[in-house]
KERO-513066 format. One line per 3 residues: number of its first residue (from 1); their letters; for each residue x, z, y of N, C-alpha, C, CB. Coordinates in steps of 0.001 Angstrom, whole numbers. Glycine has a CB too. Layout:
BEGIN
NUM = A = X Z Y X Z Y X Z Y X Z Y ~ ...
//
This chain:
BEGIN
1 = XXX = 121446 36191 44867 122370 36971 45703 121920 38427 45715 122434 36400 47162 ~ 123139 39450 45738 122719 40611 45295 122730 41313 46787 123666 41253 44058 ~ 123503 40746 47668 123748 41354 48904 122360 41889 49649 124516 40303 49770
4 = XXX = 122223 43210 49972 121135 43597 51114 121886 44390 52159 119820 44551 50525 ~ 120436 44573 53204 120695 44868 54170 119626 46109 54068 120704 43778 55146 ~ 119832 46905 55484 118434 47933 55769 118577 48094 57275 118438 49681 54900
7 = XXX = 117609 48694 57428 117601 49628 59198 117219 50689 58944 116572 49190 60544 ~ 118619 51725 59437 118188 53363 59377 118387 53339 60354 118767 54545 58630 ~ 117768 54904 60564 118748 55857 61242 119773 56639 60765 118177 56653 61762
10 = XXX = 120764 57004 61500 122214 57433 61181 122740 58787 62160 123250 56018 61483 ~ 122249 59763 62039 123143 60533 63714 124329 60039 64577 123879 61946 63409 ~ 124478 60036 65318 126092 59955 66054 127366 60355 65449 126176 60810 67235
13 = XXX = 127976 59390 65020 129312 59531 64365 130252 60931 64789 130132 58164 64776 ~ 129549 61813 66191 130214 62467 66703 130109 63731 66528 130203 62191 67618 ~ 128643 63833 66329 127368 64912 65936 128010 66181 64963 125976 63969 64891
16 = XXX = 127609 67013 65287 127631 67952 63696 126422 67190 62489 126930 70034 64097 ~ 125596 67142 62787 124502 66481 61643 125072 65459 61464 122960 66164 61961 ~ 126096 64506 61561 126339 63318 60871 127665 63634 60135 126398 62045 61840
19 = XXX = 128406 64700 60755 129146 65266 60065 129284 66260 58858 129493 65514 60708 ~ 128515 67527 59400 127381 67881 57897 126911 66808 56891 125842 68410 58393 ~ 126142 65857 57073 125560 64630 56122 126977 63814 55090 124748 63239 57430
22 = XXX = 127866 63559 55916 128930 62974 55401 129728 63801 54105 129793 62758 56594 ~ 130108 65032 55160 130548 65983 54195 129659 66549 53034 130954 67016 54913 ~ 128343 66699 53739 127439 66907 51819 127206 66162 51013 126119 67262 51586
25 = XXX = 127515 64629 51566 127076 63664 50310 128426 63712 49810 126413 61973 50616 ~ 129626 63357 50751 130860 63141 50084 131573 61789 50283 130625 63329 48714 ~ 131073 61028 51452 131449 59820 51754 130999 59571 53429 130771 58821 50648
28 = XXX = 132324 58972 54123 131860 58956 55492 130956 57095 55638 133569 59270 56685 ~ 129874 57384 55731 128813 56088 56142 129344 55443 56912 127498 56304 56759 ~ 130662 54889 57366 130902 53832 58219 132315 53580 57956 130562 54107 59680
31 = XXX = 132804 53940 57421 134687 54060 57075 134392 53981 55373 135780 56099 57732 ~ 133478 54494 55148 133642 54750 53418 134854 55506 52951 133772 53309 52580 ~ 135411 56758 53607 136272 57747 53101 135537 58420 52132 136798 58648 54100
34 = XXX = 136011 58585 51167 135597 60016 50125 136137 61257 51006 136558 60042 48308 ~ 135244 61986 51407 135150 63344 51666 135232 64489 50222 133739 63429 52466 ~ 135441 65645 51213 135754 66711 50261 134194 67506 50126 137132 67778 50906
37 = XXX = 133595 67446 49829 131785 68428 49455 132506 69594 49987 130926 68760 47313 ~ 131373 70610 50442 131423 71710 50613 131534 72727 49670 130685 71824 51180 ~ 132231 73453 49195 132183 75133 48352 131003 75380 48454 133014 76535 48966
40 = XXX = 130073 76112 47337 128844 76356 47284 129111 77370 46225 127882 75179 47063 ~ 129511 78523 46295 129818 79607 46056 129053 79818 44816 129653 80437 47112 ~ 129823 79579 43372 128975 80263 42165 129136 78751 41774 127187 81163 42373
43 = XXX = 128732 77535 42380 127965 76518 41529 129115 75131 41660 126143 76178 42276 ~ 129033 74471 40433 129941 73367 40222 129831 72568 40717 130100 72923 39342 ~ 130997 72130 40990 131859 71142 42294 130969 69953 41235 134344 71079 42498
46 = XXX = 131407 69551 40286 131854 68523 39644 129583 68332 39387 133419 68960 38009 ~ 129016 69059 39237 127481 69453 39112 126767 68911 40625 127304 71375 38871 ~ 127523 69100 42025 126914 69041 43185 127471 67444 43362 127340 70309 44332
49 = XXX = 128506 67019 42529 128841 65601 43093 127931 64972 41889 130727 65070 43190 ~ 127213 65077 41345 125929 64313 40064 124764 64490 40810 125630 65211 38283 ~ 124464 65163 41653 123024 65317 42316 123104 64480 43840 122623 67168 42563
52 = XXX = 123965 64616 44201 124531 63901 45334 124603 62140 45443 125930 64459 45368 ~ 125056 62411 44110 125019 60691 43735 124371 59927 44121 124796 60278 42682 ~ 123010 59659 43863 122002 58580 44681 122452 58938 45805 120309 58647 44612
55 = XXX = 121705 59684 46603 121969 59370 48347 123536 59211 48660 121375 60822 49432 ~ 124492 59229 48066 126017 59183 48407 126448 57234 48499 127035 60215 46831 ~ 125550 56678 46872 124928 55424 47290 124729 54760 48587 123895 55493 46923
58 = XXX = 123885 55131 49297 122877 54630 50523 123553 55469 51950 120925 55213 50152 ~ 124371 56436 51752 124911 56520 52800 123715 58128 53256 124903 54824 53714 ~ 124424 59222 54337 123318 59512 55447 122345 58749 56204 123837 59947 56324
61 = XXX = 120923 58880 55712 120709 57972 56785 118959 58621 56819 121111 56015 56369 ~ 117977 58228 57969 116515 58145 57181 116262 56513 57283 115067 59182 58057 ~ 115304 56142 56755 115238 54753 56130 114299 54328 57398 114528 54585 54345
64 = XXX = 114013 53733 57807 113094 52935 59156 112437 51448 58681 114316 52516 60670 ~ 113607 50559 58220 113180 49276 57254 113880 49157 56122 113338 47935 57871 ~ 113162 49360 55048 113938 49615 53686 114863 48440 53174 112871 49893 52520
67 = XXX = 115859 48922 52199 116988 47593 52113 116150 46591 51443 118551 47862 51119 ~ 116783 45293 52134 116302 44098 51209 117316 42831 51653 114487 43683 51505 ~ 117079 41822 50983 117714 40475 50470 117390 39608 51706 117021 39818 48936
70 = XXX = 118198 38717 52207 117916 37923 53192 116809 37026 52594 119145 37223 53710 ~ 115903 36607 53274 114898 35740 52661 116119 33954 53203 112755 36094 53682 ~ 115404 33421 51966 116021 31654 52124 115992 31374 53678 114813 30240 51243
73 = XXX = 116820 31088 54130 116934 30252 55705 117260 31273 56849 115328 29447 56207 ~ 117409 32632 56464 118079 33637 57053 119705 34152 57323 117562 34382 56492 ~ 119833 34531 58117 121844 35113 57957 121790 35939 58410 123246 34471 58607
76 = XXX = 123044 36753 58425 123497 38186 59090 123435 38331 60561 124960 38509 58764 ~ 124041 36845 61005 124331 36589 62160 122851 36197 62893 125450 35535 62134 ~ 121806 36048 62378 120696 36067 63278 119838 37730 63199 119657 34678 62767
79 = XXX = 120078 37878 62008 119469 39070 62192 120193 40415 63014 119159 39388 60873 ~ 121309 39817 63401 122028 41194 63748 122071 40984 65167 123593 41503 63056 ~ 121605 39387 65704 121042 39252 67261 119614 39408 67510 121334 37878 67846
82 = XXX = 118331 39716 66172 117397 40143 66754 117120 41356 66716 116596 39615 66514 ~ 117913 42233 66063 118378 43810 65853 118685 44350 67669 120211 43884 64617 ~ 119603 43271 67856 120063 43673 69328 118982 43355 70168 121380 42921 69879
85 = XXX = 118050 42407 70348 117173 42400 71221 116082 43181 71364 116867 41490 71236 ~ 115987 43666 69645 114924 44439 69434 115407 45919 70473 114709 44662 67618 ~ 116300 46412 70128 116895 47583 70425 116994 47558 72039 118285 47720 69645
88 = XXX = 117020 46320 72348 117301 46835 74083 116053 46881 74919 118339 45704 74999 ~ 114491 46879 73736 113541 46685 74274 112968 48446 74234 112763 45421 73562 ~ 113970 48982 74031 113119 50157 72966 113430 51271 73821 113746 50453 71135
91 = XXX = 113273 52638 73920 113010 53838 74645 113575 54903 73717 111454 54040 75000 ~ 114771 55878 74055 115044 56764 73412 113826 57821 73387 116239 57157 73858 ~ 114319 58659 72153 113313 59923 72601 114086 61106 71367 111106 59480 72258
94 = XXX = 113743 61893 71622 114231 62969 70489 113649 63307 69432 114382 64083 70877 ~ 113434 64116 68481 113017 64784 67311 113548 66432 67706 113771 64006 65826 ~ 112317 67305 67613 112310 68266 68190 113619 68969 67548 111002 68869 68128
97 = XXX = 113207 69390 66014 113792 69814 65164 113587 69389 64143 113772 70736 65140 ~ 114868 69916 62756 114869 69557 61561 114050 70905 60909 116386 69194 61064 ~ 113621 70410 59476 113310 71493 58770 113703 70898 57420 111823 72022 58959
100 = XXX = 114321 72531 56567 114977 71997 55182 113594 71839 54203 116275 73269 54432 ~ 113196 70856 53569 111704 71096 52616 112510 69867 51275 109551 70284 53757 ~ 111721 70730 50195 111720 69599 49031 110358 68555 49048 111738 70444 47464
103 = XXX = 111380 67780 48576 110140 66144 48537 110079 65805 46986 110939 64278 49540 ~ 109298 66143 46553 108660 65714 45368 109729 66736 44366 108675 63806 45123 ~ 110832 66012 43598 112070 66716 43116 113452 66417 43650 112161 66504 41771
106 = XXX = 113703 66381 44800 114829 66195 45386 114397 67007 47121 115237 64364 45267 ~ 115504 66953 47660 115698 68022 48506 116136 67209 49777 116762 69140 47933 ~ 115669 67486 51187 115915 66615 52146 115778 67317 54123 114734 65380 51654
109 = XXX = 116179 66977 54544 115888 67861 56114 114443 66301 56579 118171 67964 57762 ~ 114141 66654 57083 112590 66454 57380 112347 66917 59128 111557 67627 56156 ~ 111743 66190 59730 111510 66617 60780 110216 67506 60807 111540 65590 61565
112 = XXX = 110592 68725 62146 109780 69912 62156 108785 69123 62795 110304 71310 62879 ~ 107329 68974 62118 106382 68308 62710 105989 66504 62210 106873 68493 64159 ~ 105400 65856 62904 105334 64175 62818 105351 63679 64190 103919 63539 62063
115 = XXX = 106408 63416 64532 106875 63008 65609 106509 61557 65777 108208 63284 65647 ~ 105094 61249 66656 104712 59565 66546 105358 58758 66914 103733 59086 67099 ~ 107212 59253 67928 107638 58094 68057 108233 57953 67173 108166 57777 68976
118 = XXX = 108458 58593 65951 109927 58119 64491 108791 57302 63943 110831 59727 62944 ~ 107504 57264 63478 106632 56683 62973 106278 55203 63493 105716 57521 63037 ~ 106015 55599 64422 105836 54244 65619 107195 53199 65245 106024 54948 67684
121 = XXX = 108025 53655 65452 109403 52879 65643 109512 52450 64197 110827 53843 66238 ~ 109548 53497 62714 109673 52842 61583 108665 51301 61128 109448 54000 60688 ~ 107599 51816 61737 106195 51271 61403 106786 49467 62352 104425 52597 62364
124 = XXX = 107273 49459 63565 107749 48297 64119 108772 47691 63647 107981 48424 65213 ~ 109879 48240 62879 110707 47646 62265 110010 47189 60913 111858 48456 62186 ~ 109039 47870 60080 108797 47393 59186 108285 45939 59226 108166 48181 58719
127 = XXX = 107646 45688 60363 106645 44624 60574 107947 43313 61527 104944 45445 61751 ~ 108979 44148 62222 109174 43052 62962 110203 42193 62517 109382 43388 64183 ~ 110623 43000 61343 111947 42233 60647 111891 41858 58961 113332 43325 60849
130 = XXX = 110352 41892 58997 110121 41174 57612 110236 40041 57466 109076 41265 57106 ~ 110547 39094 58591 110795 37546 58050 111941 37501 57855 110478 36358 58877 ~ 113007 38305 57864 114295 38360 57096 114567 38670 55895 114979 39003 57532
133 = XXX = 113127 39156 55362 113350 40203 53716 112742 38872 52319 111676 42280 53734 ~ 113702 38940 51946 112711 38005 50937 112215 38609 49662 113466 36703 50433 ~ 111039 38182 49179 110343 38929 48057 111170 39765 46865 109529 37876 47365
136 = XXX = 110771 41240 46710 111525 41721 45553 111251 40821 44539 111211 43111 45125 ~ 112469 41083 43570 112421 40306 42109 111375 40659 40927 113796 40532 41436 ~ 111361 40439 39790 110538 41028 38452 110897 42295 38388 110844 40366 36994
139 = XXX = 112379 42384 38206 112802 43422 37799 112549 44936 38561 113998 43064 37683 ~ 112695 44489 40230 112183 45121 41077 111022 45987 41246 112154 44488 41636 ~ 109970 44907 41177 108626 45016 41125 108320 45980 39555 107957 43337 41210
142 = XXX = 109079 45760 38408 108640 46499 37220 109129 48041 37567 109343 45835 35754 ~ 110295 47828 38322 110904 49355 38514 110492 50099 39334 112119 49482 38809 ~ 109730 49293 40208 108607 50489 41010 107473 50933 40689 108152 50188 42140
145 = XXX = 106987 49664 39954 105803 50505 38949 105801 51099 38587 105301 50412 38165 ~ 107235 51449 37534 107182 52140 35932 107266 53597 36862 108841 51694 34442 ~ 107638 53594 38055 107720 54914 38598 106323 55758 38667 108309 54763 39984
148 = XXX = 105451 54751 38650 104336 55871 39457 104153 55988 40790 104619 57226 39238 ~ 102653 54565 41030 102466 54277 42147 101057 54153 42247 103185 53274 42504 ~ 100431 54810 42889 99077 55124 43690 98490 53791 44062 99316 56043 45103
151 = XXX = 97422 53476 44046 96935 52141 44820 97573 51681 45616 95902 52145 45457 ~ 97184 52676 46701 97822 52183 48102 98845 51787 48253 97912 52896 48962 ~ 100144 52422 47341 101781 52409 47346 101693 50844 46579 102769 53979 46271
154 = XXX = 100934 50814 45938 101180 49093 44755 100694 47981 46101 99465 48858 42708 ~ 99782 48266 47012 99135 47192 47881 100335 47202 48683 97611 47488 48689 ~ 100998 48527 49231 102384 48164 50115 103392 47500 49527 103093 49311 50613
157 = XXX = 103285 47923 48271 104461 47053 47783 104555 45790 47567 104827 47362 46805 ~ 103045 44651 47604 103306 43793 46893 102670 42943 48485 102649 43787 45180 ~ 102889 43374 49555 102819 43359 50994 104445 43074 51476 102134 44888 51577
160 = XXX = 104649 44630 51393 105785 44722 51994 107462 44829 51704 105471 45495 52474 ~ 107163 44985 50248 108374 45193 49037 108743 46485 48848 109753 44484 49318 ~ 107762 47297 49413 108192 48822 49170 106757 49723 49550 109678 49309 50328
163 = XXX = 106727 50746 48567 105690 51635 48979 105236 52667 49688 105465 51901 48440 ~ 106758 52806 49901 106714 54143 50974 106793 53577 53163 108706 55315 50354 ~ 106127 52554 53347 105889 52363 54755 104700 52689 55088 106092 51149 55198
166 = XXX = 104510 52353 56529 103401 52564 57100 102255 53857 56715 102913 51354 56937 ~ 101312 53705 56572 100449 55227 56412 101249 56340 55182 98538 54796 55717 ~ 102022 55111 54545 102886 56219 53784 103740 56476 53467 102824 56491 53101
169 = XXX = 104420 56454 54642 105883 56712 55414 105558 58390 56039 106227 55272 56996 ~ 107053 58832 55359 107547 60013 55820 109266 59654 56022 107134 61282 54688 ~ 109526 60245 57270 110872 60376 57811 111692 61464 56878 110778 60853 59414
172 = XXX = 112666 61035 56697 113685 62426 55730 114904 61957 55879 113461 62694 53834 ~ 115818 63005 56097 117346 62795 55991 117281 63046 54020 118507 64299 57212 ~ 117673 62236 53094 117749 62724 51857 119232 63311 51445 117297 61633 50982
175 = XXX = 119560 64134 50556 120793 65606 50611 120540 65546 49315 120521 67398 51517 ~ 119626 65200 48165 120084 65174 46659 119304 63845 45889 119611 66769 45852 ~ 119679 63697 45241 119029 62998 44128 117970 63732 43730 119871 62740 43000
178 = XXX = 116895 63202 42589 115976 63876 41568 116560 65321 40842 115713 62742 40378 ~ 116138 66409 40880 116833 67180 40263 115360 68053 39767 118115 67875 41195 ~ 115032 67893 38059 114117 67856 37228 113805 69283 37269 114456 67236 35966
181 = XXX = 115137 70244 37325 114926 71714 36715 114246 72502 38473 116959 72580 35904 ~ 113113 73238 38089 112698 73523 39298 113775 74724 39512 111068 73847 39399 ~ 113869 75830 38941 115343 76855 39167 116679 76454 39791 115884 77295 37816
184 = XXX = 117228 75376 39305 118501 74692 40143 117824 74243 41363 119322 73312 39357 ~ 116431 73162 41345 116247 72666 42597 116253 73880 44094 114821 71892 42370 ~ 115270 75049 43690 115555 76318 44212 117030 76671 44562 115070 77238 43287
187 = XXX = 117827 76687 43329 119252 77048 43845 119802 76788 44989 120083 76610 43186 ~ 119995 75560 44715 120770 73891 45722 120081 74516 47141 119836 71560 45139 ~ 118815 74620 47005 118053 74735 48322 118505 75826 49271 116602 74978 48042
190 = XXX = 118625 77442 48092 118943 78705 48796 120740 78390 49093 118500 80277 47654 ~ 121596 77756 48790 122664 77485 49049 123429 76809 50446 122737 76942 48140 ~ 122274 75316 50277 121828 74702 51391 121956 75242 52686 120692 74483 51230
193 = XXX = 120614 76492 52994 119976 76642 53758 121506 77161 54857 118650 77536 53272 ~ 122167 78132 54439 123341 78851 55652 124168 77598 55884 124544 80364 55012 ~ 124422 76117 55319 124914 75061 55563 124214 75002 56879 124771 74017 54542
196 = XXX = 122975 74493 56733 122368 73668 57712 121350 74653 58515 121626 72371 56996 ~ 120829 75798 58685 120942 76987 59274 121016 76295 60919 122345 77953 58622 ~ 122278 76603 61144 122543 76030 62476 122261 74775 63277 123554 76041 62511
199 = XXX = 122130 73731 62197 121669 71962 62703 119753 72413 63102 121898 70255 60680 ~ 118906 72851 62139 117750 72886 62146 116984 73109 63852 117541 73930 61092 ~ 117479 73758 64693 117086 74170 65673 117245 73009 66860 117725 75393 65815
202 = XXX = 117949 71987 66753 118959 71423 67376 118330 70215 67649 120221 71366 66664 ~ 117819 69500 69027 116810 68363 68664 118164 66802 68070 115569 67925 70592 ~ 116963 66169 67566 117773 65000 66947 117781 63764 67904 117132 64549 65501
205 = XXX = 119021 64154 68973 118628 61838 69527 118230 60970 68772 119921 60690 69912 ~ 117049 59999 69185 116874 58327 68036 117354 57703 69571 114602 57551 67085 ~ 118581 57188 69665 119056 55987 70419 119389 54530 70160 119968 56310 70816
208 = XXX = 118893 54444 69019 119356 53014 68647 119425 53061 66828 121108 52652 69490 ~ 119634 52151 66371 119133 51491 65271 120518 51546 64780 118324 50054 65428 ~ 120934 51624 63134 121710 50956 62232 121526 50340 61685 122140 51253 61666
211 = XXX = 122646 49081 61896 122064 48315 60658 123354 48671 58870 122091 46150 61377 ~ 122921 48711 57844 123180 49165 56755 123491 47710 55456 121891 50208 56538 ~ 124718 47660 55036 125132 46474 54391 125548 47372 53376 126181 45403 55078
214 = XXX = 124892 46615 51919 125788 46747 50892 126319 45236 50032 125040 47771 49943 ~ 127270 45437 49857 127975 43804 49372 127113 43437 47808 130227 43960 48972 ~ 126640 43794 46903 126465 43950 46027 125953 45203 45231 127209 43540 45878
217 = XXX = 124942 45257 43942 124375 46441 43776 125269 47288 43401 123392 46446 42989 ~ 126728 46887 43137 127549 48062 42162 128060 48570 43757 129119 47402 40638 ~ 128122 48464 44795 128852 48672 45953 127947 49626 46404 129167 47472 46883
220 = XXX = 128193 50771 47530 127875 51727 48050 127548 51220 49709 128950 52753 47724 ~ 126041 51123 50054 125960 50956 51801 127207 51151 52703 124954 52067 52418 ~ 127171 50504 53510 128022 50967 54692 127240 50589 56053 129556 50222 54651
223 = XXX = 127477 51415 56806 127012 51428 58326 128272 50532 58794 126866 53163 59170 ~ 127199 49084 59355 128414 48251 59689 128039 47846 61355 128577 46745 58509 ~ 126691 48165 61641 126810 48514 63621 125709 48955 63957 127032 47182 64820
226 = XXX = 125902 49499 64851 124734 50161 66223 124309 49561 67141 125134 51145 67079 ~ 122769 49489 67449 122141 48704 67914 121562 49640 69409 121158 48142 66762 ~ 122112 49844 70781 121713 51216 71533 120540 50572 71460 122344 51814 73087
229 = XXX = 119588 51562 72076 118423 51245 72891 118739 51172 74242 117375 52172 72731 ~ 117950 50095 74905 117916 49962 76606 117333 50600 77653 117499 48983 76948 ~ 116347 51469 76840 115533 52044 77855 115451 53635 77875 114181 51470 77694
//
């Protein structure tokens, strides 16, 4: 079965930042409308929807428990009642601010600082909803290798099915795909910046949890509910 699931975070459907996010990838994360991208003065429409691509995939979101496969003896319908219990145990809090930074070769808003409750909270979902994830495949496991993975990232992965949790977990809204040429990556960035300019200052609510369905790998995530927090 190809079907997964994830737990992000998502801004408020109501937000300018979830609205910004939608409109820069080009797809609304819960309706699945194709949006119109923003004008980026000088640079190709048809160029900003190829870089966009991966994260347009996966939706706006930052990742908290990375997507995965129901493990054997699991369903939607239990996990989406311990999603809810989890969530009504939990405590809002904010994120001061965003900041625009590149991550490796792709481009992403990032929180200003390390905010221990986004860490804390990713770090508990990673752990509390792994008996729903069942083991990545061969193919999986070869495709994270062939990437280029550090000790530590190979011990998370063959732990947790992914390398980027716990001590090496970073929070990011992601805004492009890989983009190889360091001059364009620069570009995209100085273009960026009067976009999101105004969001950066602005603290971020974490009130609750998404949960994230894609039907199949050729299918694009969708935000299919919100989990508030209770406390």
């Amino acid at each position: 079965m190809s079907e997964r699931f994830a737990i992000y975070f998502a801004p408020p459907a109501s937000g300018d930042l979830a609205r910004f996010g939608d409109h820069w990838l080009g797809r609304n994360v819960e309706t699945g409308a194709v949006l119109e991208q923003p004008d980026l003065s000088g640079f190709d429409a048809a160029r900003l929807r190829e870089l966009t691509e991966a994260p347009r995939q996966y939706g706006f979101h930052g990742t908290l428990k990375p997507p995965f496969r129901l493990a054997d003896g699991c369903d939607a319908g239990g996990l989406r009642r311990s999603l809810a219990g989890f969530a009504a145990q939990r405590r809002g809090f904010e994120v001061e601010a965003l900041a625009l930074e590149g991550i490796g070769d792709f481009i992403a808003l990032v929180p200003d600082g390390s905010p221990p409750a986004l860490s804390d909270l990713a770090d508990l979902c990673v752990n509390e909803f792994d008996r729903y994830r069942a083991p990545p495949d061969a193919a999986e496991l070869a495709r994270r290798h062939a990437a280029g993975l550090t000790p530590r990232q190979a011990q998370l992965l063959a732990r947790w099915g992914y390398p980027y949790v716990l001590d090496e977990f970073r929070f990011h809204l992601t805004l492009t795909g890989p983009i190889a040429d360091a001059a364009e990556r620069a570009r995209v960035a100085r273009l960026l910046g009067p976009l999101v300019a105004p969001l950066l200052p602005q603290p971020v609510p974490v009130q609750e949890l998404c949960l994230f369905h894609q039907p199949d790998r050729a299918a694009p995530f969708r935000l299919i509910q919100r989990f508030p927090f209770g406390r």
